[in-house]
MARNUGU-805422 format. One line per field, with one value per residue: residue number from 0; residue in three letters; y, z, x of N, C-alpha, C, O, CB in turn. Coordinates in steps of 0.02 Angstrom, whole numbers, plus 50000, padded with zeros to 5 digits. Glycine has a CB too. Example, Ala and Ser with C-alpha at 12.3 -4.5 7.8 and 13.67 -1.06 7.14 Angstrom:
2
seq	c(0|1)
type	c(Ala|Ser)
n.yy	c(49716|49888)
n.zz	c(50390|50354)
n.xx	c(50660|50642)
ca.yy	c(49775|49947)
ca.zz	c(50390|50357)
ca.xx	c(50615|50684)
c.yy	c(49835|50002)
c.zz	c(50390|50394)
c.xx	c(50660|50645)
o.yy	c(49834|50057)
o.zz	c(50423|50402)
o.xx	c(50712|50670)
cb.yy	c(49776|49970)
cb.zz	c(50452|50286)
cb.xx	c(50565|50704)
//
This chain:
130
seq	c(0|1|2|3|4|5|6|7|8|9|10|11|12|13|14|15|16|17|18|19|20|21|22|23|24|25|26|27|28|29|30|31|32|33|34|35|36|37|38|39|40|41|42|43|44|45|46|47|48|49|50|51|52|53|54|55|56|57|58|59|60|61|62|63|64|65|66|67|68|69|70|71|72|73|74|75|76|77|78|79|80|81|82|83|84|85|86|87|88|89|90|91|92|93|94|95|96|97|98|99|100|101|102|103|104|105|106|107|108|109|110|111|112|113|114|115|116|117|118|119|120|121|122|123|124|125|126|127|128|129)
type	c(Unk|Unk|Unk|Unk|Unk|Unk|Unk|Unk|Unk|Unk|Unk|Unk|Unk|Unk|Unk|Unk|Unk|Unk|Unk|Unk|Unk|Unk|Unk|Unk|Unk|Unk|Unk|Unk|Unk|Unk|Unk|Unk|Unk|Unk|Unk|Unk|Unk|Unk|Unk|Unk|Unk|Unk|Unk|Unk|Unk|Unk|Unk|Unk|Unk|Unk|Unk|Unk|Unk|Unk|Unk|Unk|Unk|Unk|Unk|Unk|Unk|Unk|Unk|Unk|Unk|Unk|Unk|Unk|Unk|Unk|Unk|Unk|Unk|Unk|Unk|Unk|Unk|Unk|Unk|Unk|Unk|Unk|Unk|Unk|Unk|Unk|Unk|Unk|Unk|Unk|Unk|Unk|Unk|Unk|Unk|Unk|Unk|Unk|Unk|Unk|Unk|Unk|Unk|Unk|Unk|Unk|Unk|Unk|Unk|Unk|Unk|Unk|Unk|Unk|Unk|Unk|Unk|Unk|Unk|Unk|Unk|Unk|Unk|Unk|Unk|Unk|Unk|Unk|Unk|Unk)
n.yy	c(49488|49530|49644|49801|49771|49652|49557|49540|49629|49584|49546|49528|49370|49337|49454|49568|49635|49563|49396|49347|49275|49323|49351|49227|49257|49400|49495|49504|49509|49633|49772|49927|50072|50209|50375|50379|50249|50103|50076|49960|50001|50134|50288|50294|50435|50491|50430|50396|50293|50171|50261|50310|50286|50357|50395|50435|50396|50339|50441|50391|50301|50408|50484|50402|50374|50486|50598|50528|50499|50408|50378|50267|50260|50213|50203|50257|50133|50109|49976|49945|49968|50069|50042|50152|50208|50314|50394|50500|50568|50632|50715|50748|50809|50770|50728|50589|50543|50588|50492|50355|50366|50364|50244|50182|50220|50126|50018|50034|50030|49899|49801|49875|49872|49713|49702|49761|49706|49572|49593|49620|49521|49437|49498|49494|49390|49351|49278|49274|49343|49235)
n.zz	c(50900|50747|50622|50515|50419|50415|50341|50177|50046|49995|49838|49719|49739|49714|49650|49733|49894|49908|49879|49992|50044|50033|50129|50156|50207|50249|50371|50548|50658|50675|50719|50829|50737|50707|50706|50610|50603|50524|50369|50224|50124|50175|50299|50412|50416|50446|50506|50494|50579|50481|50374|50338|50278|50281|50204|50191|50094|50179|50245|50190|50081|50003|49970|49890|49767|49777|49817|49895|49897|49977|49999|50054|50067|50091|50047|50045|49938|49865|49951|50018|50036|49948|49908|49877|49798|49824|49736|49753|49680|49656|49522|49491|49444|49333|49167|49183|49301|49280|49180|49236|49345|49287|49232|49338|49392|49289|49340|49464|49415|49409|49498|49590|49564|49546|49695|49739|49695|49738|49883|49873|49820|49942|50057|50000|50025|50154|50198|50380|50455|50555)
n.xx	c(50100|50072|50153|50127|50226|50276|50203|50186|50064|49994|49992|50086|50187|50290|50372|50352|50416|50507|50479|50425|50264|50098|49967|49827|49718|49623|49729|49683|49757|49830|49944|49879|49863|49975|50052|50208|50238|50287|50208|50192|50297|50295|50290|50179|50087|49965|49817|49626|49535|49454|49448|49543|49722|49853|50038|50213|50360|50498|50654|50771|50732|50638|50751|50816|50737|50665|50522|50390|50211|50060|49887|49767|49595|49432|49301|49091|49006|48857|48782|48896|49072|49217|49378|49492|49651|49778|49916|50071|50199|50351|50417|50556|50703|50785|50780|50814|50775|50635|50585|50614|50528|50407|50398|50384|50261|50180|50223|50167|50078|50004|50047|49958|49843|49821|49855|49723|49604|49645|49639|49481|49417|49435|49394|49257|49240|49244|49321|49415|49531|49668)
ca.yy	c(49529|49564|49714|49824|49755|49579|49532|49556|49673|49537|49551|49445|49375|49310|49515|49601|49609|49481|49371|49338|49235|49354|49303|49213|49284|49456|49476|49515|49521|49699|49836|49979|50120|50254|50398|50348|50156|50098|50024|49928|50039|50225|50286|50322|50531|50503|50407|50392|50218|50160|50316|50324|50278|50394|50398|50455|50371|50373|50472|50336|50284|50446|50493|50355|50340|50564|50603|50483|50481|50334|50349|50220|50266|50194|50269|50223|50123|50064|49952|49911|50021|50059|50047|50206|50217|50380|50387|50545|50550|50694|50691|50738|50883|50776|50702|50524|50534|50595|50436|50315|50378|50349|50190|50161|50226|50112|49962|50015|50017|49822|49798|49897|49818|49654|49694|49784|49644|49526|49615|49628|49457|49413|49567|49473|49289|49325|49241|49338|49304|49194)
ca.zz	c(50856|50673|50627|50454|50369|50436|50268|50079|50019|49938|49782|49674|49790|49654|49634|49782|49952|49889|49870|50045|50026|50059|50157|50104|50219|50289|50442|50590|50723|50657|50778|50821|50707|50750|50648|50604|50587|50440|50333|50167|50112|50173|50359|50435|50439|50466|50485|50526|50590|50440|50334|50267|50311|50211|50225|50150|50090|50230|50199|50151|50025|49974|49943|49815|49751|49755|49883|49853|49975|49977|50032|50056|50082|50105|50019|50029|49880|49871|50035|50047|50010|49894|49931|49833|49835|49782|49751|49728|49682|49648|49449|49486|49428|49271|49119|49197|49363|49235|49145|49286|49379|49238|49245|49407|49389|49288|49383|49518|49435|49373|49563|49633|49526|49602|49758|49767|49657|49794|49958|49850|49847|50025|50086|49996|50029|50197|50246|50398|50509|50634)
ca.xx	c(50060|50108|50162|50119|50278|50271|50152|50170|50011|49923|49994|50141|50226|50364|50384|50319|50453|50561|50470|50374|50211|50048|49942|49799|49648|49624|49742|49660|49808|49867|49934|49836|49892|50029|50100|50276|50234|50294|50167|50220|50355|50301|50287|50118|50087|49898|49755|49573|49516|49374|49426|49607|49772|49920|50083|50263|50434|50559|50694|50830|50693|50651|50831|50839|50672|50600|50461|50308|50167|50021|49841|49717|49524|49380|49229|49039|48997|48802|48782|48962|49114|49254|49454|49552|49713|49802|49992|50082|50270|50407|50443|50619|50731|50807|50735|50803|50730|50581|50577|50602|50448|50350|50395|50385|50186|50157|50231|50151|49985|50006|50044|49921|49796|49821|49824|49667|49568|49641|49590|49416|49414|49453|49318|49177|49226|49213|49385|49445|49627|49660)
c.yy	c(49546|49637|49736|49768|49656|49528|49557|49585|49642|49554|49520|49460|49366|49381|49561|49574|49551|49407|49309|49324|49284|49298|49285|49221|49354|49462|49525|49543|49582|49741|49900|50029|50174|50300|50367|50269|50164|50046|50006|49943|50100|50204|50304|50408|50531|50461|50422|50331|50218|50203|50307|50299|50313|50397|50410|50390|50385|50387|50457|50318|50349|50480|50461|50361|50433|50524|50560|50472|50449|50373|50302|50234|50237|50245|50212|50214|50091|50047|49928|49986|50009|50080|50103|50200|50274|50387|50449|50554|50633|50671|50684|50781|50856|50723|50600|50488|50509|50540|50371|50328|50347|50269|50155|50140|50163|50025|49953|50003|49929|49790|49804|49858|49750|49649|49725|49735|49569|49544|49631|49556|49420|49432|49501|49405|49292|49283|49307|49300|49251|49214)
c.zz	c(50794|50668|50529|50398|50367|50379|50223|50075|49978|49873|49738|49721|49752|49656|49697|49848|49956|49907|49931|50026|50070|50071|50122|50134|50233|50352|50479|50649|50696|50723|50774|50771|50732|50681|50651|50598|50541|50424|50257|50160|50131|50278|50368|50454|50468|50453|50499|50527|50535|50388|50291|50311|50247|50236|50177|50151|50154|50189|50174|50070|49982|49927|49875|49763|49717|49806|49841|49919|49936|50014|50013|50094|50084|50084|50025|49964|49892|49959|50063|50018|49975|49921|49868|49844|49766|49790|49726|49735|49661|49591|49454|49429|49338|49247|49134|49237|49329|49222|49191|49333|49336|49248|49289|49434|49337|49303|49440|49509|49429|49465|49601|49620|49557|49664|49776|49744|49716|49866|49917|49858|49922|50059|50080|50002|50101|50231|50287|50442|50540|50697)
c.xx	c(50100|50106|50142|50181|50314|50254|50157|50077|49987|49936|50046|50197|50302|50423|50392|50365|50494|50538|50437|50319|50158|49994|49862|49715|49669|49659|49687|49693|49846|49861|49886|49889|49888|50044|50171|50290|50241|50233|50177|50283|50367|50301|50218|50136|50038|49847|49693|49551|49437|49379|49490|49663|49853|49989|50150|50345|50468|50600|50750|50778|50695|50705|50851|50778|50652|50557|50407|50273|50104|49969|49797|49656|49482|49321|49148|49040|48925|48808|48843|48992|49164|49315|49482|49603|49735|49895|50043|50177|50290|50410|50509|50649|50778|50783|50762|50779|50652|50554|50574|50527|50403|50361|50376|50294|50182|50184|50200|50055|49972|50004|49988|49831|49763|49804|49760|49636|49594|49611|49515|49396|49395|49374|49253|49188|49210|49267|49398|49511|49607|49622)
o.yy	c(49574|49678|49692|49737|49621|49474|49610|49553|49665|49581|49463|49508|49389|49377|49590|49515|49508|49367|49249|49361|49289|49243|49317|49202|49369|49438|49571|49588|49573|49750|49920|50020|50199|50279|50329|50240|50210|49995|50056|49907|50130|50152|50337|50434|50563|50452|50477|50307|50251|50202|50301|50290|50293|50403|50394|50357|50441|50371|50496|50325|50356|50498|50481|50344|50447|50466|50559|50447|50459|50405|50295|50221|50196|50302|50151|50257|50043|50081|49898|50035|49950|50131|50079|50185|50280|50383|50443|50545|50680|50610|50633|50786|50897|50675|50555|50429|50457|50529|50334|50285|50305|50240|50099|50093|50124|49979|49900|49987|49906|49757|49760|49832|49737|49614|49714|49695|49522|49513|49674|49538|49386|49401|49473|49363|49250|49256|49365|49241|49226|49177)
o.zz	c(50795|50697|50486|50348|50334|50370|50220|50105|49927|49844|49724|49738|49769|49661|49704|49863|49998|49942|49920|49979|50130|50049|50074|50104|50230|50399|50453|50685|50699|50762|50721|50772|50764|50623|50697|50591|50506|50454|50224|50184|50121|50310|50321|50489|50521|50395|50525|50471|50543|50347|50230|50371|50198|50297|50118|50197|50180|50130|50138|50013|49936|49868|49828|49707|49660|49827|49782|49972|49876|50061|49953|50154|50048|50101|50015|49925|49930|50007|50117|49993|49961|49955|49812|49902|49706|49843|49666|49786|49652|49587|49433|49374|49296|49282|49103|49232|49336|49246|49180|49345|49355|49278|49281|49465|49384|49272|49471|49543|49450|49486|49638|49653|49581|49690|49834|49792|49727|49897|49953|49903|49942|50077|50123|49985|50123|50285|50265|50452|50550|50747)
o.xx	c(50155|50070|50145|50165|50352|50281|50127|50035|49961|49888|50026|50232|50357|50484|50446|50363|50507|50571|50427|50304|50167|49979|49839|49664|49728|49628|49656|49670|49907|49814|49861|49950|49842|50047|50186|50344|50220|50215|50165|50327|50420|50306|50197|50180|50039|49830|49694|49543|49386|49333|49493|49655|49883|49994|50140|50370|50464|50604|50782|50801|50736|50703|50885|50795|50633|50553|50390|50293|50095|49990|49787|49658|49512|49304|49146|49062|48926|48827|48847|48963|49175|49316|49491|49618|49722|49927|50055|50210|50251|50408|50535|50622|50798|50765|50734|50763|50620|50499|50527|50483|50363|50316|50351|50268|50181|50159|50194|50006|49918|49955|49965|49786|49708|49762|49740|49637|49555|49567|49488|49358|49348|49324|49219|49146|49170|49257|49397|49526|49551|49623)
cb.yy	c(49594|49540|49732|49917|49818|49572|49535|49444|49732|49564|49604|49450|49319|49299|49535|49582|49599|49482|49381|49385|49147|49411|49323|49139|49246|49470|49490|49475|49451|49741|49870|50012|50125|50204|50477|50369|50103|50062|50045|49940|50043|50296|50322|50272|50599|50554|50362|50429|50198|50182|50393|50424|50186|50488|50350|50542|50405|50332|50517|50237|50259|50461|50460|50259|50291|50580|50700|50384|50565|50254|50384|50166|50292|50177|50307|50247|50084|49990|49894|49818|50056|50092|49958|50274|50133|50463|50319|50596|50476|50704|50738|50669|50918|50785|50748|50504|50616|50624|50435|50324|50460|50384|50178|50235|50310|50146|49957|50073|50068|49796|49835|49981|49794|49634|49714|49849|49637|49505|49706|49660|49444|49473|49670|49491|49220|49293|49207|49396|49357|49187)
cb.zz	c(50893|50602|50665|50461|50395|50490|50265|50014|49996|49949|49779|49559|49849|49538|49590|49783|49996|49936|49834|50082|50046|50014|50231|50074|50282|50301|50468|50593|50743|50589|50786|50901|50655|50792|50651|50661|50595|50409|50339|50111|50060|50116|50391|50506|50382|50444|50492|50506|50695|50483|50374|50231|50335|50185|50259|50183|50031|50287|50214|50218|50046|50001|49996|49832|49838|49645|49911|49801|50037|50020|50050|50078|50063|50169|49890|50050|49846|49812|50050|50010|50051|49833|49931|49838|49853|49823|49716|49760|49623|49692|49389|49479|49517|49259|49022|49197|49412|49181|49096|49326|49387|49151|49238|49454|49359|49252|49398|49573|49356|49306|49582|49626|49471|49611|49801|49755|49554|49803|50013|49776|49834|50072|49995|49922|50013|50173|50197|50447|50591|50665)
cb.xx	c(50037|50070|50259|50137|50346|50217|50086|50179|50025|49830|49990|50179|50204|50325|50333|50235|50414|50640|50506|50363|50219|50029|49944|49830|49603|49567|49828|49633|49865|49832|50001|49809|49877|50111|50109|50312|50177|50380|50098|50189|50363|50193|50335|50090|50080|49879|49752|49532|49499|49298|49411|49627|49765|49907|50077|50277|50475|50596|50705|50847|50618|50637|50883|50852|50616|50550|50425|50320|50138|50059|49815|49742|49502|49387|49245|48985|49052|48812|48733|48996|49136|49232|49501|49554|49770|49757|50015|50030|50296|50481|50430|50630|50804|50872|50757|50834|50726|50596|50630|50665|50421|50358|50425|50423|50152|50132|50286|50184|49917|50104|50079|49933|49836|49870|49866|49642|49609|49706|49626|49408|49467|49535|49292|49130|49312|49155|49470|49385|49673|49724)
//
């Protein structure tokens, strides 16, 4: 069984986890979800199966990085639904931390971008795992 961190997040793989090849349907063989699982880069705090899945930096990450916590929702949209994702970081106590974040936002939107426009993809083609 694959695990959360097993797969690149569908998004440049060139960029994204050094450069690990995402996969190229929807997996299917994912574990049930746990708090404290890591998923991408954060740990699982909380989910609801169909509703959200959020989670925070561990604290080696954090340490380097400032607190940043991740969710991913699911919202009705029309007859299908809509993927959110909300990302909330620590600015950081000096004006270089400051400035790196910012950056960081908007690397992660160029990122995040991608990967949602690819799992949109996938959703409506209708490819699903093995």
């Amino acid at each position: 069984m694959a695990s959360a961190t097993d797969h690149c997040p569908y998004s440049y793989d060139w960029l994204d986890f050094r450069g690990r090849t995402s996969p190229h349907a929807l997996l299917s063989d994912v574990p049930e979800l746990a708090c404290g699982q890591p998923f991408l880069v954060f740990e699982i705090t909380s989910f609801e199966t169909n509703v959200h899945i959020t989670g925070v930096l561990p604290a080696a990450l954090a340490e380097r990085h400032g607190h940043m916590a991740v969710s991913y929702t699911l919202r009705p949209y029309g007859r299908g639904s809509r993927l959110v994702v909300k990302v909330v970081a620590q600015a950081g106590p000096t004006a270089g931390r400051r400035i790196r974040r910012r950056l960081l936002a908007w690397g992660d939107l160029v990122m995040m971008r991608k990967q949602l426009l690819t799992l949109k993809k996938l959703s409506e083609s209708g490819v699903g795992g093995p």
